[in-house]
TORKOL-4160 file (C-alpha; in steps of 0.2 Angstrom, whole numbers, padded with zeros to 4 digits, m for minus):
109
<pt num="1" X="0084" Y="0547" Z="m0132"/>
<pt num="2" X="0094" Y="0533" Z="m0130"/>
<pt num="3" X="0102" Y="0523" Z="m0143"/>
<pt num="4" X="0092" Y="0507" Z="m0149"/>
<pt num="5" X="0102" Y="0490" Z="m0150"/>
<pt num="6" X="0097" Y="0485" Z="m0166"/>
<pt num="7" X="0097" Y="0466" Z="m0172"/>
<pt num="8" X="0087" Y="0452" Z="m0183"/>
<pt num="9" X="0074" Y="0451" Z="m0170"/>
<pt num="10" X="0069" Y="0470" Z="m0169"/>
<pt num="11" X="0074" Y="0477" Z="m0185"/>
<pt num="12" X="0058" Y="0476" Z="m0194"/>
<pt num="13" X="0051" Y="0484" Z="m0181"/>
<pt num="14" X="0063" Y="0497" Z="m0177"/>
<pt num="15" X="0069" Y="0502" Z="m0195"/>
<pt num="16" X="0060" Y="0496" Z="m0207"/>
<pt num="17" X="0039" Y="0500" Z="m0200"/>
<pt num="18" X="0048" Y="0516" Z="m0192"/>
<pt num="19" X="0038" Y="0534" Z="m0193"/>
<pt num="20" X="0054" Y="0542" Z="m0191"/>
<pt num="21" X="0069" Y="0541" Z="m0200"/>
<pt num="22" X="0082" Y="0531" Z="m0191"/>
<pt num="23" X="0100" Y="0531" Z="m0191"/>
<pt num="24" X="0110" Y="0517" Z="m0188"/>
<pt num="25" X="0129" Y="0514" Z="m0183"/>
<pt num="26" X="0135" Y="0497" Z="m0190"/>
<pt num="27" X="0150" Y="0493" Z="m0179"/>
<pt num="28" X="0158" Y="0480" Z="m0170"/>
<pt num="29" X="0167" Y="0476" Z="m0150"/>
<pt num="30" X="0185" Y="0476" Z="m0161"/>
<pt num="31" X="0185" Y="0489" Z="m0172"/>
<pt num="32" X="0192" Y="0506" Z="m0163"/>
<pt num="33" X="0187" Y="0519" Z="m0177"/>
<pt num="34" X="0170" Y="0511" Z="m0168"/>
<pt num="35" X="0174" Y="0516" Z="m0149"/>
<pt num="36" X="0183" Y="0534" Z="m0156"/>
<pt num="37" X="0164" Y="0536" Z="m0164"/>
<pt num="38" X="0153" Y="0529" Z="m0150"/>
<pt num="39" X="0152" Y="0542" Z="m0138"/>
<pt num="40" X="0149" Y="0557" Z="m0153"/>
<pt num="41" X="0137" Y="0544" Z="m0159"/>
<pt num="42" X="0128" Y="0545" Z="m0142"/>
<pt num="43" X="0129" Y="0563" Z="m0141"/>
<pt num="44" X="0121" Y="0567" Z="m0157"/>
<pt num="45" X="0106" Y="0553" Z="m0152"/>
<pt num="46" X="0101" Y="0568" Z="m0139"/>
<pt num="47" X="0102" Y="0581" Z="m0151"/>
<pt num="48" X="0093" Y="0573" Z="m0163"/>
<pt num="49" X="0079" Y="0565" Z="m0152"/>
<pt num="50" X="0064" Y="0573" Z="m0160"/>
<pt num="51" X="0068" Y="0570" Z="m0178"/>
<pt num="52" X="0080" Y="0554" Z="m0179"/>
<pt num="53" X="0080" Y="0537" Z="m0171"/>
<pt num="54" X="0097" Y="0531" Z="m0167"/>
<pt num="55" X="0102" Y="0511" Z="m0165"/>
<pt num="56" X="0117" Y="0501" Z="m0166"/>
<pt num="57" X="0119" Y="0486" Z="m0175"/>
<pt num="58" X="0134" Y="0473" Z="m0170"/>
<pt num="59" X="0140" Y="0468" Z="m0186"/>
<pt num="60" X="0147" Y="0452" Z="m0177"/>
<pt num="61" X="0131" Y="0448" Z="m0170"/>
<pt num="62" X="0120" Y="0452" Z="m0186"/>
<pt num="63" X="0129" Y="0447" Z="m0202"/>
<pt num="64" X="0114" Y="0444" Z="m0211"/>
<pt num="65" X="0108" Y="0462" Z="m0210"/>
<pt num="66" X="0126" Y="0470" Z="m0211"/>
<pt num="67" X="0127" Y="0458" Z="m0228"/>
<pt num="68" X="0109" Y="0462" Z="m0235"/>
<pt num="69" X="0115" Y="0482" Z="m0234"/>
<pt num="70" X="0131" Y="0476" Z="m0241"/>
<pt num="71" X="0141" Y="0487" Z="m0228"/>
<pt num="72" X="0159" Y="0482" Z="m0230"/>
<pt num="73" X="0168" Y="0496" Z="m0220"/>
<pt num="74" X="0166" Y="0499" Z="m0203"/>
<pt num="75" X="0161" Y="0512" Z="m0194"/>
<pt num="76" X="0147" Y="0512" Z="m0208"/>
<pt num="77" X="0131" Y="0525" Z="m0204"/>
<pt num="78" X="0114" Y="0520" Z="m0213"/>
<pt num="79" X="0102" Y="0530" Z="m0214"/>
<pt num="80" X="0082" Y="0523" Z="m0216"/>
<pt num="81" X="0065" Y="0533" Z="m0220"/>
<pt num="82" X="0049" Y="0524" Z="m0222"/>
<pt num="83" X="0059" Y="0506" Z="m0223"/>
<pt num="84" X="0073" Y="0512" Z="m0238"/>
<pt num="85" X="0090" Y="0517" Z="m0235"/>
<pt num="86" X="0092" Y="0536" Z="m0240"/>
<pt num="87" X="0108" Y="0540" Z="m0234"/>
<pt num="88" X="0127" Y="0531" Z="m0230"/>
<pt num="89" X="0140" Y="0540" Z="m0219"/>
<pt num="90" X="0158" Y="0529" Z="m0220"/>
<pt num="91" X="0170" Y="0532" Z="m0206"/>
<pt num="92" X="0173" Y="0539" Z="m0188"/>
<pt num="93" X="0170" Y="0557" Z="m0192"/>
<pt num="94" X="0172" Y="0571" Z="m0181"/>
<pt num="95" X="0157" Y="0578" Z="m0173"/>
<pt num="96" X="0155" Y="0593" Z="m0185"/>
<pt num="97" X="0156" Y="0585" Z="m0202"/>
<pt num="98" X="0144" Y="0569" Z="m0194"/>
<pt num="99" X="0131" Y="0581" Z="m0190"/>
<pt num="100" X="0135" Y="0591" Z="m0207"/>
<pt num="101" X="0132" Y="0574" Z="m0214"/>
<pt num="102" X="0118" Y="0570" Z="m0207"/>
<pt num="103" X="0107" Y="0586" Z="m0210"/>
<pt num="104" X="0113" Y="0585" Z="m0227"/>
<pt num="105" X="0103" Y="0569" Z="m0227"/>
<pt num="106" X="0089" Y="0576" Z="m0216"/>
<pt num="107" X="0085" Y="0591" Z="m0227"/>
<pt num="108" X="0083" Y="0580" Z="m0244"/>
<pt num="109" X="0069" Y="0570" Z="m0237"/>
């Protein structure tokens, strides 16, 4: 599945009136903790296809959502169920401990 681009327009739509839980990456063109992150990011979009929507939000572009969700740190991982965020991940994690991270989230749902 490939990664949703996420912004004011969509994200009703996308996040919160989602049927699946949904996983976003707040990032921005500048930040390179963001680019070390992207492509593991991606990768774990495939893996999670059936279970986990995955979108990227510009923090740049969308200041009023990054602001509403108060994310201050970037790369900063939300993760949404049924329109609430249940989960945050802070940082450009390696592969392992984001999908450790990420199940961690999965499984309390």
């Amino acid at each position: 599945m490939a990664l949703i681009k996420i912004n004011r327009d969509n994200f009703e739509n996308e996040v919160i009136n989602s049927d699946k839980p949904v996983i976003i990456d707040f990032w921005a063109e500048w930040c390179g903790p963001c680019r070390i992150l992207g492509p593991t990011f991606e990768k774990l979009a495939g893996v999670y296809a059936n279970t986990l929507k995955f979108g990227k939000l510009n923090v740049d572009e969308n200041q009023n959502i990054s602001g509403k969700y108060s994310v201050q740190g970037i790369p900063s991982m939300l993760v949404f169920n049924k329109g609430v965020e249940v989960g945050r991940i802070v940082g450009a994690l390696p592969e392992s401990l984001l999908k450790e991270k990420i199940d961690e989230i999965l499984s309390s749902l």
